[in-house]
Each structure stands twice: as structure tokens, then as C-alpha cells.
TORTI-18972 format. One record per residue (C-alpha): residue in one letter; x, y, z. Coordinates in pm, 1 decimal, decimal comma, always signed. Last residue first. Layout:
BEGIN
SITE   resn          x          y          z
SITE      A          X          Y          Z
...
REM end
This chain:
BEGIN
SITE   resn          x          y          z
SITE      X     +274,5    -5969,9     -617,5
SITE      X     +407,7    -6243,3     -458,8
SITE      X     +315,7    -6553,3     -609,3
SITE      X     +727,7    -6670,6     -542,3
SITE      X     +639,4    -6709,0     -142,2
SITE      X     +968,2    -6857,8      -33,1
SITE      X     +947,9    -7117,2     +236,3
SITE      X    +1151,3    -7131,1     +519,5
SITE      X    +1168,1    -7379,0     +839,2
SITE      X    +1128,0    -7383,5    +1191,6
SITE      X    +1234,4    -7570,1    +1502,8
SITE      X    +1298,5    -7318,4    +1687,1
SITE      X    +1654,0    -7306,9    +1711,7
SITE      X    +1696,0    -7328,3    +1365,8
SITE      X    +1445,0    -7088,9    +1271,8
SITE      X    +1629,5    -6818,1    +1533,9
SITE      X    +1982,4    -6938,8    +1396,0
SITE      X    +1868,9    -6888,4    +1077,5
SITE      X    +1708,4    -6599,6    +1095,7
SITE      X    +2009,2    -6447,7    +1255,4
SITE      X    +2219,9    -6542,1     +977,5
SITE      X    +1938,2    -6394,5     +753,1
SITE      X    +2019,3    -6056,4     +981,2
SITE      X    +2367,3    -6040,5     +904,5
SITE      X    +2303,0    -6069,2     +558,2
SITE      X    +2120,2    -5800,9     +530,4
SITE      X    +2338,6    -5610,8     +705,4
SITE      X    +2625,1    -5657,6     +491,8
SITE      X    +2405,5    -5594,2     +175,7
SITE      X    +2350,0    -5283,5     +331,3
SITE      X    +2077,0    -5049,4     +476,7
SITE      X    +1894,5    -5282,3     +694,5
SITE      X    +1545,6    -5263,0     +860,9
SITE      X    +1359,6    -5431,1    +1147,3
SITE      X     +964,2    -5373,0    +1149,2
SITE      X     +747,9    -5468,4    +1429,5
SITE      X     +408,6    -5580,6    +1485,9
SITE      X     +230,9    -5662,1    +1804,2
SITE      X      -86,1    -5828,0    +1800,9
SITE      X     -376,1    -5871,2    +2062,0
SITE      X     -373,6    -5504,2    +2258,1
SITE      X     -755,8    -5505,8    +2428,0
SITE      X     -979,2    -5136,2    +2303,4
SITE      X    -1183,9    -5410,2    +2136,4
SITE      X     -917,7    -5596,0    +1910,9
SITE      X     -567,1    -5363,6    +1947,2
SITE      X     -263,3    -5393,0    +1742,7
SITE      X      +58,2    -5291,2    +1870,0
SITE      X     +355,8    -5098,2    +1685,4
SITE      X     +704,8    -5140,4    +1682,2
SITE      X     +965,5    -4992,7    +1468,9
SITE      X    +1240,9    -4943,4    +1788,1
SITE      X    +1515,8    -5166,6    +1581,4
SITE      X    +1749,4    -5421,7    +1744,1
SITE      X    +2021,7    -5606,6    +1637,2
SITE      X    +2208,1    -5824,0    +1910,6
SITE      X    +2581,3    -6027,5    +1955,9
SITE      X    +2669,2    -6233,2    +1718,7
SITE      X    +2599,4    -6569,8    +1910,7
SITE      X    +2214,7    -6451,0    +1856,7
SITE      X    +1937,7    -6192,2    +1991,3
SITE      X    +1710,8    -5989,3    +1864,1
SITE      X    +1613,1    -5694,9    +2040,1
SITE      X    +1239,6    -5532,2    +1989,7
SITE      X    +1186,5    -5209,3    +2079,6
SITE      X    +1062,7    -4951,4    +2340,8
SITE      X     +741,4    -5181,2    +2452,6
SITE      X     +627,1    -4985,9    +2790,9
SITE      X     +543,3    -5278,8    +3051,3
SITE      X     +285,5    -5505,0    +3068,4
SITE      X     +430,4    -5817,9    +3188,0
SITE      X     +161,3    -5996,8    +3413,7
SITE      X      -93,5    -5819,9    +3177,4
SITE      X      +27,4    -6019,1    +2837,1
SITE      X     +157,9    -5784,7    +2578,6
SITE      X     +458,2    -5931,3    +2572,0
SITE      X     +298,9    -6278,3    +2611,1
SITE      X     +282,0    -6205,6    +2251,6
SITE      X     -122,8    -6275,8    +2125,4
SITE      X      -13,0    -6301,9    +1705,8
SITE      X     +358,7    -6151,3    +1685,2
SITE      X     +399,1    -6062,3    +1332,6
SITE      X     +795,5    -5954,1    +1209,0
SITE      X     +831,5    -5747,2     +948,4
SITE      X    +1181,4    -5792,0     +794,6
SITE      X    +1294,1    -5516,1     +562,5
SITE      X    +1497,7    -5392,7     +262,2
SITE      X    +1802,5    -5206,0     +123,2
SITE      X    +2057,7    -5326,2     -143,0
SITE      X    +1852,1    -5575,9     -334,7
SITE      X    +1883,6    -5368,7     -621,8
SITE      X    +1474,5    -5370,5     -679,2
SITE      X    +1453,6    -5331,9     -264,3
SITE      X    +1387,2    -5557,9      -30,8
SITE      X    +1107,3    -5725,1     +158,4
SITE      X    +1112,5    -6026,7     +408,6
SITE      X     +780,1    -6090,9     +563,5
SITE      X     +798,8    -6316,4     +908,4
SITE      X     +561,4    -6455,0    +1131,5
SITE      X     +630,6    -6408,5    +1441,0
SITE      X     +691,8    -6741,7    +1718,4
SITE      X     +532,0    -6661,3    +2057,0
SITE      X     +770,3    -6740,2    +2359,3
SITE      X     +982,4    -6384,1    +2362,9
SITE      X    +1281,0    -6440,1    +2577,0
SITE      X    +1296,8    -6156,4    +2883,7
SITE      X    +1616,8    -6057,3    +2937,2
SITE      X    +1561,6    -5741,4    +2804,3
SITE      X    +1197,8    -5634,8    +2747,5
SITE      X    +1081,5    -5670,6    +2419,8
SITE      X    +1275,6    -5993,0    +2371,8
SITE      X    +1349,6    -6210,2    +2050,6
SITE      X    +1592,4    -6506,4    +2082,6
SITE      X    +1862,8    -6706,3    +1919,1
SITE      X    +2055,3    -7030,8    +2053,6
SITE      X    +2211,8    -7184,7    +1751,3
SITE      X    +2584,2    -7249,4    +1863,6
SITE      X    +2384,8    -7477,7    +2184,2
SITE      X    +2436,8    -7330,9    +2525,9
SITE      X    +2625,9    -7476,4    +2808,3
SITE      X    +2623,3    -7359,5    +3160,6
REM end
């Protein structure tokens, strides 16, 4: 079976390819050292009943191998969960970068693209 260089994935329950595409908010420090990607999952079919499950973490998934954190929390609209929002972070500049290559890959093979949000305040 072939697979394309910029196959990436997220998954809450191994093996099982997250469909929704997060949102993404990248933070990091004043000496860019340490930071954070929070990652917005708007109606996951994680959280649909047919897979309701107990959420550990979120994995993602590239050529690299997998990063994972277990910073997940779900949002609930009438007692109902409807968002699920998790936080990966890094501690080096080596891990930062390790996770923008999975960005990539994950935008890539998703047909997305970047913007930089330069109002931030």
C-alpha cells in the first residue's frame, strides 16, 4: 500500500483518524524557547455517540513517528459534549520545530494553509 510523504493525522483513539479539522493557536514564549499549540475541534466525531469512549489524549501522527500530549478537555452545550480542546506543549526549540513539521504535513495533507494573526494582542 502506498502512502503519500505528507500523510499526517490526529486520533483520540488509536487508529482512529480524526475527520474534523482544529483550529489552531500557536503561542510561545518572549525567548521563543517554550510555547503551545491549542488545537479546537468544533463537533469531533470523537465525541460522536457511535465512538464514545474515554478521551486519554490526543496523538498526532506523521512520517516521524507520533507526539502526543494528554491536555484535553471537552466542552459541553446543554449537559451534550460539542467541542473538544486540547493543548500540546514543547519545551525546546527542537521540539518546536518538530511539531511545525508536523503542521505542515497535517496542513499539507489537508488541504490547508497558514496565516499569521500579527493584531494579536
Amino acid at each position: 500500500m502506498a502512502s503519500s510523504n505528507s500523510n499526517a493525522a490526529i486520533q483520540f483513539f488509536r487508529g482512529v483518524d480524526e475527520v474534523v479539522v482544529p483550529e489552531i493557536r500557536l503561542t510561545r514564549s518572549r525567548d521563543g524557547i517554550t510555547g503551545q499549540a491549542i488545537f479546537f475541534f468544533d463537533q469531533p466525531e470523537a465525541l460522536s455517540p457511535e465512538s464514545m469512549g474515554d478521551i486519554t489524549g490526543m496523538i498526532l501522527i506523521d512520517e516521524e513517528g507520533e507526539l502526543s500530549t494528554r491536555e484535553v478537555k471537552a466542552r459541553f452545550v446543554n449537559g451534550n459534549p460539542s467541542a473538544l480542546e486540547a493543548t500540546y506543549s514543547w519545551k525546546s526549540e527542537k521540539d518546536f520545530e518538530r511539531f511545525m513539521r508536523f503542521a505542515q504535513r497535517y496542513a499539507d495533507s489537508h488541504g490547508l494553509g497558514y496565516t499569521k494573526n500579527s493584531d494579536a494582542k
